[in-house]
C-alpha positions as CSV (number, residue, x, y, z in Angstrom):
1,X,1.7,17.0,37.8
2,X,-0.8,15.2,35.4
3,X,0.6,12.9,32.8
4,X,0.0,13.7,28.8
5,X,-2.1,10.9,28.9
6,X,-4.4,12.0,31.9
7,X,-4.4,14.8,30.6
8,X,-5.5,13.6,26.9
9,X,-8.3,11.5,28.3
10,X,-9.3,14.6,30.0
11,X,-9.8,17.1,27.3
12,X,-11.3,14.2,25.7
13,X,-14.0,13.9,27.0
14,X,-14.6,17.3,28.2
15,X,-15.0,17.6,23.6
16,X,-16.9,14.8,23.9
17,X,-19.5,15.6,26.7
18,X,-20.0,19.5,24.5
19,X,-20.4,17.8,21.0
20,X,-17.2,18.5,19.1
21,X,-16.3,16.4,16.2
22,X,-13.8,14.5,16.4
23,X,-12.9,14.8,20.4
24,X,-10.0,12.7,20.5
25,X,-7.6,14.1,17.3
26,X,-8.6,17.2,18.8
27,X,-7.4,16.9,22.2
28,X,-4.1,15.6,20.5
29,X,-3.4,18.9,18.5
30,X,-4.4,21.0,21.8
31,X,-2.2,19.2,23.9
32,X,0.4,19.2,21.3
33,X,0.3,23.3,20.8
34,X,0.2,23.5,24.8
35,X,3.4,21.7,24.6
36,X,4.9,23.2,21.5
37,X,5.3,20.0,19.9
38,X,4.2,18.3,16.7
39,X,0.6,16.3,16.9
40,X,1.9,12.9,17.3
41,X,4.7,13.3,20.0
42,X,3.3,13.6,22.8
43,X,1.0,9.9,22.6
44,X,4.7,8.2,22.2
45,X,5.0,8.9,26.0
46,X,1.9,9.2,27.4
47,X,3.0,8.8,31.0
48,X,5.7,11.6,30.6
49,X,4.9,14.7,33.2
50,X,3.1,18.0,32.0
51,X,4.6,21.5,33.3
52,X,2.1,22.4,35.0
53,X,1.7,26.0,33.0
54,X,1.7,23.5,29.7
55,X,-1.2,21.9,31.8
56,X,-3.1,25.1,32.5
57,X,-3.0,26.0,29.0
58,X,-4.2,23.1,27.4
59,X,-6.9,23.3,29.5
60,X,-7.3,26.7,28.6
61,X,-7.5,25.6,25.0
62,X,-9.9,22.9,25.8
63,X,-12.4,25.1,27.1
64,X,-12.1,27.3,24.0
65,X,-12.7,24.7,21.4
66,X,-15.7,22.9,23.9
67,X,-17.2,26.4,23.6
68,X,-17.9,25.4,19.9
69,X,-15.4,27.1,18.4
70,X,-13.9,25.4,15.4
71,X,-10.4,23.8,16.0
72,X,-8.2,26.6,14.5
73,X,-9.8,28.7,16.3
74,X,-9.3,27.8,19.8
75,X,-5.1,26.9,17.9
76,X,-5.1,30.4,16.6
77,X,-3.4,28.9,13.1
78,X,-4.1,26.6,10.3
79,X,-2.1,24.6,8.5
80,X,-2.2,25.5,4.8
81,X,-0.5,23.8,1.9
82,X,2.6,23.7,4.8
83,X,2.2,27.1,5.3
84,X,0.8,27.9,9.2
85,X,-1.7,30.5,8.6
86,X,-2.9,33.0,10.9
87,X,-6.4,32.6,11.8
88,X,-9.4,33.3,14.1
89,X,-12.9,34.6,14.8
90,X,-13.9,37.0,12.3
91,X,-11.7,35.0,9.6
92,X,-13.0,31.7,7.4
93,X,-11.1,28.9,8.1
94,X,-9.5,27.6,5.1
95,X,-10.8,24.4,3.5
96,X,-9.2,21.7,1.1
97,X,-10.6,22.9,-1.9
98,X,-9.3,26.4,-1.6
99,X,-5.6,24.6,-1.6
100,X,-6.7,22.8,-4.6
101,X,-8.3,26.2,-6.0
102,X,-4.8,28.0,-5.1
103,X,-2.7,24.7,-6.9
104,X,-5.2,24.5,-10.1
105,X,-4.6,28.4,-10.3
106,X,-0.8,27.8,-10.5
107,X,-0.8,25.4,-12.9
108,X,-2.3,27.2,-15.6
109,X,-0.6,30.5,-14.7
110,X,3.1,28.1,-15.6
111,X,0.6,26.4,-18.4
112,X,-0.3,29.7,-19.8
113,X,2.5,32.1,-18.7
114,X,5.7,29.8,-18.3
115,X,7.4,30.6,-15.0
116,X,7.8,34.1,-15.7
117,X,6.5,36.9,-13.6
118,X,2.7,37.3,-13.3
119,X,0.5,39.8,-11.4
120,X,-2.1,38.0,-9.7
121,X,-5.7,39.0,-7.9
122,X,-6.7,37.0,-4.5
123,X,-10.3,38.2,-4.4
124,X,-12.3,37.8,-1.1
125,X,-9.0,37.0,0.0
126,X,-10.4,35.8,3.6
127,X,-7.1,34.7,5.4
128,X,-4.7,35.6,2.3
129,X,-4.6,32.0,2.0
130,X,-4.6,31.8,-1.9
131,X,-2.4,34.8,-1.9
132,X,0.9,33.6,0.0
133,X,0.1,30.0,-1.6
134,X,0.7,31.3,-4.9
135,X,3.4,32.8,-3.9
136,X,5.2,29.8,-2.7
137,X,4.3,28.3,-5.7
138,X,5.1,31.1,-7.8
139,X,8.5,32.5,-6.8
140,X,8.1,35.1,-9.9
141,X,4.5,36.5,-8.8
142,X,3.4,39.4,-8.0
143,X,-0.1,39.4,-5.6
144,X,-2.8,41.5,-4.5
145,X,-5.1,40.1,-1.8
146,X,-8.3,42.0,-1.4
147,X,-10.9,41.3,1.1
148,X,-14.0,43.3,2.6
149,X,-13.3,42.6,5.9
150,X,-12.0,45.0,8.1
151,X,-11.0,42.1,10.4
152,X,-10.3,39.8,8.2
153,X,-8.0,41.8,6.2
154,X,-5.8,42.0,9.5
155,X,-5.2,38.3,9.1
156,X,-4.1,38.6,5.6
157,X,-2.0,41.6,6.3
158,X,-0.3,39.4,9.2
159,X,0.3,36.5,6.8
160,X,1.1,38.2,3.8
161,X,4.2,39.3,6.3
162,X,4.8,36.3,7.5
163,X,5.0,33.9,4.1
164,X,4.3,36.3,0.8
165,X,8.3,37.1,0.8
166,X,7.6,40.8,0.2
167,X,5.4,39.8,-3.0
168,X,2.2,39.9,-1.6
169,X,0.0,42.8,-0.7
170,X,-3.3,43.2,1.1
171,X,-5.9,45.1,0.6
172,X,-9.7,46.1,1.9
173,X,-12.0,46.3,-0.5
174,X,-15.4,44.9,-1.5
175,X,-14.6,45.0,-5.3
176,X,-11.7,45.5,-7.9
177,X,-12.9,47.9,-10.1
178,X,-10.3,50.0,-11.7
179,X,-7.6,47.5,-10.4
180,X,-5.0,45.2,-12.5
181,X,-4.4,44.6,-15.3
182,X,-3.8,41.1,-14.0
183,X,-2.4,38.0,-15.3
184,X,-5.2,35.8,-13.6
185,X,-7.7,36.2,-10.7
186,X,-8.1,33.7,-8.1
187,X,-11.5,34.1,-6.1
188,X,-13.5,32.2,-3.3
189,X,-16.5,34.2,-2.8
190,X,-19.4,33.8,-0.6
191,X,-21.4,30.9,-2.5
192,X,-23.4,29.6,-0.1
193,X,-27.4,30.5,-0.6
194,X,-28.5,32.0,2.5
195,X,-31.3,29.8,3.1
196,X,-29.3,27.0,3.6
197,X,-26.9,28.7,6.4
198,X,-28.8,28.2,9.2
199,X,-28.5,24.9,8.7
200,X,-25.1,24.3,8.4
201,X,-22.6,23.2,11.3
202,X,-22.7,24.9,14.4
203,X,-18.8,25.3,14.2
204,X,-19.3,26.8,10.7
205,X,-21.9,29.3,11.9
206,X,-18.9,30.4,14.2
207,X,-17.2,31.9,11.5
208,X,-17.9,35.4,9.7
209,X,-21.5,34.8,7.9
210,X,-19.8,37.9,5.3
211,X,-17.0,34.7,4.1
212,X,-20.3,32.4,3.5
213,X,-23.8,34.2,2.5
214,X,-23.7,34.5,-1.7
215,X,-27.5,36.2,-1.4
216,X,-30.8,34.0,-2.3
217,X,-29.5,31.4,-5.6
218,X,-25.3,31.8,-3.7
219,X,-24.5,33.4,-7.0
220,X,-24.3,37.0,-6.1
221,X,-20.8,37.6,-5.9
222,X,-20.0,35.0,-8.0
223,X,-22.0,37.6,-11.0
224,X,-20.1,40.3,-9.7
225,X,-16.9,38.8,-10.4
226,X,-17.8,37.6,-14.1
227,X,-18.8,40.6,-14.7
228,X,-15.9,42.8,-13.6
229,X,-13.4,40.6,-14.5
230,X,-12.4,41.0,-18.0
231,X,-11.8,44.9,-17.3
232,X,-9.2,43.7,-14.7
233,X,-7.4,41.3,-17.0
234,X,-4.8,41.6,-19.5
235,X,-5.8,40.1,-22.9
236,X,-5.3,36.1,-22.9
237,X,-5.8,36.3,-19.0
238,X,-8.3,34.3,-16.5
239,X,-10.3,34.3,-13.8
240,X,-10.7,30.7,-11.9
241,X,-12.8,30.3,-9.1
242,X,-14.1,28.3,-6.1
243,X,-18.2,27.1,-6.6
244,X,-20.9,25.1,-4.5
245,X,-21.5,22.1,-5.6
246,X,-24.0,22.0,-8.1
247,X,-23.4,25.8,-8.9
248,X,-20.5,25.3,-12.2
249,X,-23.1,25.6,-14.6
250,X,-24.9,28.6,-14.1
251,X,-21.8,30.3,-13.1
252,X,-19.6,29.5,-16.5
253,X,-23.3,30.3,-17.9
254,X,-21.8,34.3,-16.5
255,X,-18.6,33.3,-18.5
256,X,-20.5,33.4,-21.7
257,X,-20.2,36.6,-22.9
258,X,-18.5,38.2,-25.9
259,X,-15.0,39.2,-24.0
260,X,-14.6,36.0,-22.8
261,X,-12.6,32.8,-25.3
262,X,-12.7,29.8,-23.1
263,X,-14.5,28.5,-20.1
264,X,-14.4,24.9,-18.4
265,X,-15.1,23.5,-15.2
266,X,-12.9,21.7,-12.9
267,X,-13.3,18.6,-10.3
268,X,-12.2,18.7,-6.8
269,X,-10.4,15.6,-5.1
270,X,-13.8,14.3,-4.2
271,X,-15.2,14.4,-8.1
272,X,-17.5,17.8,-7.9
273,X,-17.3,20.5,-9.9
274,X,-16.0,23.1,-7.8
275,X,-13.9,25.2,-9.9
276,X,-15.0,27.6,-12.8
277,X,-12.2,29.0,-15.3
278,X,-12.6,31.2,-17.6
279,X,-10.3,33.4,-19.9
280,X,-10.5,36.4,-21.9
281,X,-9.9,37.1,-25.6
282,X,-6.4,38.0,-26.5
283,X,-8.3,41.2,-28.3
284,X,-11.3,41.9,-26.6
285,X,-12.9,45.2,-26.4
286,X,-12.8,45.1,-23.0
287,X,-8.8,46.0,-22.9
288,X,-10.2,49.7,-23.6
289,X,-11.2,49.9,-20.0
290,X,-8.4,48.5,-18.0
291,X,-7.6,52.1,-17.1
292,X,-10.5,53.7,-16.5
């Protein structure tokens, strides 16, 4: 039987020799999930004995990820704000600023709403991940996840089941007209322009091009949003959203209009705007068509 060292080293540089980032960390969380253990453990004894079926699947998962698929992939979960999310191809693989998205969207719902209950909107929901993260950190909330994909939504259906503690539904839909009213809307749309895809990491390109094309300028959805929004929310409600970098302005530009009472723009960890809030009148004439 080969060692979890040996066997480390190996998948090593089999990551190495095909490109992936990071080969090494990688190795260690493949061997780790072939073993069923956490990342770390199995480097404290690195001459301790493989079963040999824990061997044969680590090399199984090796192969996966070498084949240029990203790391959550070829792990069939990512870890999201603690919770282990369901994911894989035909999904987008959750990303820091979405957990910062989902935490900045929290704190204004308890800013603005106290910790009462609150119907939220997960738009382009992707993995559900902003939905079952509000959840946990909203015990009170109510959410709808909605997302286009007919394979993606499959993942958020799976997840909403396995962490939105019977608050979270998921839905397919390309849009949310004649929805709500809602409390707030979360969204991560498609942002990227799609001239600038193809040049993007080949790991990236793996995933669904649907979670990543927002049309020639990125703002295509992004307009579709602002401008359906306000019907979906209750008066004194708001929309926050995930941006490019670079893209804040012109999109709280879209936040401009007449139903809308505040707009602002938010930094992620790294200093960027990427986050867009804005929220709607307490009386605005668009309450007359939350019905319609």
């Amino acid at each position: 039987m080969a060692t979890r060292g040996e066997l480390l080293a190996r998948g090593r540089a089999l990551l190495g020799d095909a490109g992936s980032q990071e080969p090494e960390a990688c190795a260690q969380w493949l061997l780790a999930e072939a073993l069923g253990t956490g990342r770390l453990e199995p480097l404290a004894e690195p001459g301790a004995a493989v079963p040999p079926a824990a061997g044969r699947k680590f090399m199984r998962l090796v192969r996966r990820k070498a084949s240029g698929m990203p790391l959550s992939y070829a792990l069939g979960w990512h870890d999201f704000m603690g919770l282990r999310l369901k994911v894989g191809p035909g999904v987008l693989v959750p990303r820091p600023e979405t957990e910062e998205l989902t935490e900045l969207c929290a704190r204004l719902v308890k800013e603005k709403r106290g910790a009462g209950p609150a119907d939220i909107l997960d738009f382009c929901a992707g993995s559900g991940c902003v939905a079952v993260g509000l959840a946990a950190l909203l015990p009170a909330a109510r959410v709808t996840a909605v997302e286009k994909s007919a394979r993606a939504v499959r993942y958020a259906e799976a997840n909403a089941g396995a962490h939105g503690g019977g608050r979270v539904r998921a839905l397919r839909g390309d849009n949310f007209r004649g929805m709500g009213p809602f409390d707030a809307i979360a969204a991560n749309p498609p942002y990227i322009p799609a001239g600038v895809i193809r040049g993007l990491d080949p790991e990236v390109l793996r995933e669904p091009r649907v979670a990543l094309d927002g049309g020639g300028d990125g703002l295509k959805v992004i307009r579709m949003i602002a401008a359906d929004a306000p019907a979906a929310l209750r008066p004194g409600g708001f929309l926050v959203m995930e941006v490019c970098d670079g893209q804040a302005p012109a999109a709280l530009q879209l936040l401009s209009g007449p139903d809308w009472a505040e707009r602002a723009a938010y930094r992620d960890f790294s200093g960027k705007e990427r986050f867009v809030y804005g929220r709607v009148v307490e009386h605005s004439s668009c309450s007359r068509h939350l019905r319609r």
